[in-house]
BAFI-3210 file (N, C-alpha, C; in Angstrom, 3 decimals, decimal comma, padded with zeros to 6 digits):
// residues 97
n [1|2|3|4|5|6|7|8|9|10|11|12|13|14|15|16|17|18|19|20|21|22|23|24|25|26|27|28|29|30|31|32|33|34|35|36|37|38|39|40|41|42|43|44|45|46|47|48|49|50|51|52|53|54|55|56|57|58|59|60|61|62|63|64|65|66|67|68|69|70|71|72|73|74|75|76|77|78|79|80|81|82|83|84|85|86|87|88|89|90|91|92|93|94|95|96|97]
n.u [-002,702|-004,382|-006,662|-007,580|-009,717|-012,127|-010,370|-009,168|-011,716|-012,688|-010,635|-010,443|-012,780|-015,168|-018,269|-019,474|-021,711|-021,747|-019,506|-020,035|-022,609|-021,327|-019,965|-021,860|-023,710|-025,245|-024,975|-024,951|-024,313|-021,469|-020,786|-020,791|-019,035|-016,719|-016,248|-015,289|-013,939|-013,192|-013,206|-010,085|-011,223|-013,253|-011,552|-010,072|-012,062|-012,988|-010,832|-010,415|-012,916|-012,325|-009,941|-007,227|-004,315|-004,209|-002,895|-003,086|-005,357|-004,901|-003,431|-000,676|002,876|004,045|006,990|009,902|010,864|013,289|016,294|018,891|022,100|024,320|026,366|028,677|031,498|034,076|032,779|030,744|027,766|025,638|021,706|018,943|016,838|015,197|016,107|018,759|019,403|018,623|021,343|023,504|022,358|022,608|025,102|026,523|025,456|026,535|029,456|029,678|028,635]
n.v [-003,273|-001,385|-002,007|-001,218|-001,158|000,361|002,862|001,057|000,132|002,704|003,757|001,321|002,677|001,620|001,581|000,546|-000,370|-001,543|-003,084|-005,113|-006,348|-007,373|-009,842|-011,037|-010,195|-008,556|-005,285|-003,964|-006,034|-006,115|-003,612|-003,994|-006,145|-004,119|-002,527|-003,942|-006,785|-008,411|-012,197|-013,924|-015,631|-013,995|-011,519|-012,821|-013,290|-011,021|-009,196|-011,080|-010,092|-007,753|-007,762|-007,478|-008,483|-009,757|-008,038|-005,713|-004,854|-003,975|-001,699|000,209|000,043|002,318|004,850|005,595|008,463|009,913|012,033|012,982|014,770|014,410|016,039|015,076|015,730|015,536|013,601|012,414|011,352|009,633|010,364|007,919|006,592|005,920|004,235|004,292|006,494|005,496|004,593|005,674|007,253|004,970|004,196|006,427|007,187|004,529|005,101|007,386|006,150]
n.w [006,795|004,219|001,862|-001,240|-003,355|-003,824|-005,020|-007,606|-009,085|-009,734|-011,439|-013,710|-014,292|-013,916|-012,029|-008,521|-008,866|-011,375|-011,339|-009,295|-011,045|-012,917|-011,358|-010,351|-008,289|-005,334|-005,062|-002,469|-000,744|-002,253|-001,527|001,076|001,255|000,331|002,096|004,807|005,645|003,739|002,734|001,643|-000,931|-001,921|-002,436|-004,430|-006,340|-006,441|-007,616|-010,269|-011,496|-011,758|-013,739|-012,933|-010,968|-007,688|-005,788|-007,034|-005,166|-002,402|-000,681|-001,838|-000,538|000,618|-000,327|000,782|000,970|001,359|000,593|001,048|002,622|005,318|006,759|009,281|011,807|010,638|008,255|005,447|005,239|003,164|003,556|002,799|003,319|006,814|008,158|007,333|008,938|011,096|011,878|011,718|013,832|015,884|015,671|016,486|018,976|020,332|020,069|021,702|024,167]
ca.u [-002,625|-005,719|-007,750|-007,947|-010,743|-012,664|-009,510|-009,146|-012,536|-012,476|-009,194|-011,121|-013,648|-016,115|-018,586|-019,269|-022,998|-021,003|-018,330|-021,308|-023,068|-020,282|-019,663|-023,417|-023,708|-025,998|-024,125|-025,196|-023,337|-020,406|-020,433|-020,117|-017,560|-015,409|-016,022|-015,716|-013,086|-013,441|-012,153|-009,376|-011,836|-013,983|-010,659|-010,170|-012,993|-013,177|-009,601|-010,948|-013,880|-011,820|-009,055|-006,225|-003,596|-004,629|-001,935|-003,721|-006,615|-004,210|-002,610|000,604|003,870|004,653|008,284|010,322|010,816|014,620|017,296|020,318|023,547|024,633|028,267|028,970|032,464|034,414|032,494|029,211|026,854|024,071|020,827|018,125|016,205|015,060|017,329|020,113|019,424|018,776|021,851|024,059|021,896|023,097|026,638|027,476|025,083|027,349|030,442|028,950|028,453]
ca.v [-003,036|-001,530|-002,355|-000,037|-001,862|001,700|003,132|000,183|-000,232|004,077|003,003|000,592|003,157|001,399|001,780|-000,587|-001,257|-002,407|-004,438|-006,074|-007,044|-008,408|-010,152|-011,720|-010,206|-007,124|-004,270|-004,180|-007,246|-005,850|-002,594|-004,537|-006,610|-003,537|-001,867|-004,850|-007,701|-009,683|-013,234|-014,174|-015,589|-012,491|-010,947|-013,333|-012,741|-009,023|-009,250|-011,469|-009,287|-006,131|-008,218|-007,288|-009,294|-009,529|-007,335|-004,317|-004,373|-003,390|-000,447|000,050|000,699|003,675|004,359|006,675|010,060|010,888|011,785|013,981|014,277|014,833|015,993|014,880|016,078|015,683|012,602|013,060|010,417|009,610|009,647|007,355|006,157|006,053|003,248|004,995|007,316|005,218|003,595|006,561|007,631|003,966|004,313|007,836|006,844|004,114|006,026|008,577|005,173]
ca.w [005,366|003,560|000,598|-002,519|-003,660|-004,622|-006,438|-008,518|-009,132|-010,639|-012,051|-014,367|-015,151|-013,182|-010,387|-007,547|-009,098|-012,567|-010,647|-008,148|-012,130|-013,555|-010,347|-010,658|-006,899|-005,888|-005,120|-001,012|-000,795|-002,811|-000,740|002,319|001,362|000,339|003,207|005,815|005,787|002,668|002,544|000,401|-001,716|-002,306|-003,043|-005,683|-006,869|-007,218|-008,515|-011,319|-011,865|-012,575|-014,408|-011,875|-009,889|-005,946|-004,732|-007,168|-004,529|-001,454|-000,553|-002,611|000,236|000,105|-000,319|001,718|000,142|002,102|000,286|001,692|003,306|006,847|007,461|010,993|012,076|008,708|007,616|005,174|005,063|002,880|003,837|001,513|003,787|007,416|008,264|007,442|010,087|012,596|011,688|011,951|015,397|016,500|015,317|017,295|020,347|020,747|020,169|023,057|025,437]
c.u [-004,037|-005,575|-007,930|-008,594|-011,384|-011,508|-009,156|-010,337|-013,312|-011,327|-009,723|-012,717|-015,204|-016,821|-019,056|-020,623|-022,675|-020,560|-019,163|-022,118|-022,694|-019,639|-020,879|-023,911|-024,706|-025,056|-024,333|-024,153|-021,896|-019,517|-019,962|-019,124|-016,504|-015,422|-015,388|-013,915|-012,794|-012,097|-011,167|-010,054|-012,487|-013,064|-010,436|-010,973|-013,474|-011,792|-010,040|-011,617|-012,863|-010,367|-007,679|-005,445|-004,025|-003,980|-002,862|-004,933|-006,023|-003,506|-001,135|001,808|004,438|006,251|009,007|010,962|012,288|015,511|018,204|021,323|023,172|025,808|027,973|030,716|033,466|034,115|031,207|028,830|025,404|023,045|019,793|016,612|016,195|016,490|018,634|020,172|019,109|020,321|023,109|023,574|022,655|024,459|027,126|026,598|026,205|029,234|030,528|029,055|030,034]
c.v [-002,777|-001,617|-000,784|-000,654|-000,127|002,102|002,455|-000,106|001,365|003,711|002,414|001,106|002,426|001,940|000,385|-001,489|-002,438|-003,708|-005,662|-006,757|-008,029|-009,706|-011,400|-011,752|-008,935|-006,036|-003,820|-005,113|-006,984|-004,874|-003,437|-005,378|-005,943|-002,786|-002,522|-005,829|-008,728|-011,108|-013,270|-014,637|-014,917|-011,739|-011,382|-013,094|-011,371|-008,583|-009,816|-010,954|-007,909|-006,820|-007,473|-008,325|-008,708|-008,429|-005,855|-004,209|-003,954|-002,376|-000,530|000,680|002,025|003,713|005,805|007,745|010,589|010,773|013,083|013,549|014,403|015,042|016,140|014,950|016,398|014,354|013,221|011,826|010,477|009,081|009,195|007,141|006,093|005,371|003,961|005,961|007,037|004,539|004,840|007,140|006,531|004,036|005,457|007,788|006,234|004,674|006,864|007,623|004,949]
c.w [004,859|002,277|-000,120|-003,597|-004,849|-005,725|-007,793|-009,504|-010,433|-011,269|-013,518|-015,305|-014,883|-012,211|-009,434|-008,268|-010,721|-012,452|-010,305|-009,606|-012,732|-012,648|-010,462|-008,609|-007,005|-005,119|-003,778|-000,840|-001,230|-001,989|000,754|002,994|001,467|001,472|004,803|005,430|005,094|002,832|001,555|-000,784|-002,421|-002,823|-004,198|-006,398|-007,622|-008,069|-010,138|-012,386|-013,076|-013,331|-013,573|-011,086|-008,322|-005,817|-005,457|-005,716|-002,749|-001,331|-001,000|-001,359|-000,136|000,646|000,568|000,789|001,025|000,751|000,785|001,827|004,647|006,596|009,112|011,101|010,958|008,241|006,646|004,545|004,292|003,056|002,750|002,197|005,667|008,467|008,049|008,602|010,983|012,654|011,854|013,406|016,016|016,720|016,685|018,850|020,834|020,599|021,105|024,270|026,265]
res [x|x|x|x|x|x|x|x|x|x|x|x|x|x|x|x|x|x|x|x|x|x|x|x|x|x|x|x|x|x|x|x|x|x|x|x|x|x|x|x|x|x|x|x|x|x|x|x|x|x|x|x|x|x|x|x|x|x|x|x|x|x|x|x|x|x|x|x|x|x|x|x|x|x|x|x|x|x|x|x|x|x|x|x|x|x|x|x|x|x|x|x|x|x|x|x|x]
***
């Protein structure tokens, strides 16, 4: 899971040397946190800073973009999601076994 530390940080109309001020940190230190492995604490922290809940400073899931049909023989199934299509692959594999 990555860190969207930077986007949040432009988001806010900030830059890192702002954040790292308001922070009472110097902005080396700041950079190398966002670049590096920050503790949960440091997260807290920079969350705080930019007035944000933790989860803003992580990469948001991205969501699956399917939507269709399938007609398979005279059935038609919708697809939403990936899962559904393994789930229909599963179904007629085993039907095939």
């Amino acid at each position: 899971m990555g860190l969207r530390i930077k986007e949040v940080i432009k988001e806010k109309g900030m830059t890192v040397q702002t954040l790292a001020d308001k922070m009472g940190i110097n902005r080396v230190g700041l950079s190398n946190h966002i670049n590096g492995n920050p503790s949960v604490a440091v997260l807290e922290k920079i969350a705080a800073a930019l007035e944000v809940p933790i989860q803003e400073l992580f990469e948001k899931e991205q969501k699956e973009n399917i939507n269709g049909y399938i007609e398979i023989g005279n059935e038609i199934f919708k697809i939403t999601s990936f899962q559904d299509i393994r789930n229909i692959i599963n179904r007629f594999d085993s039907d095939n076994s």
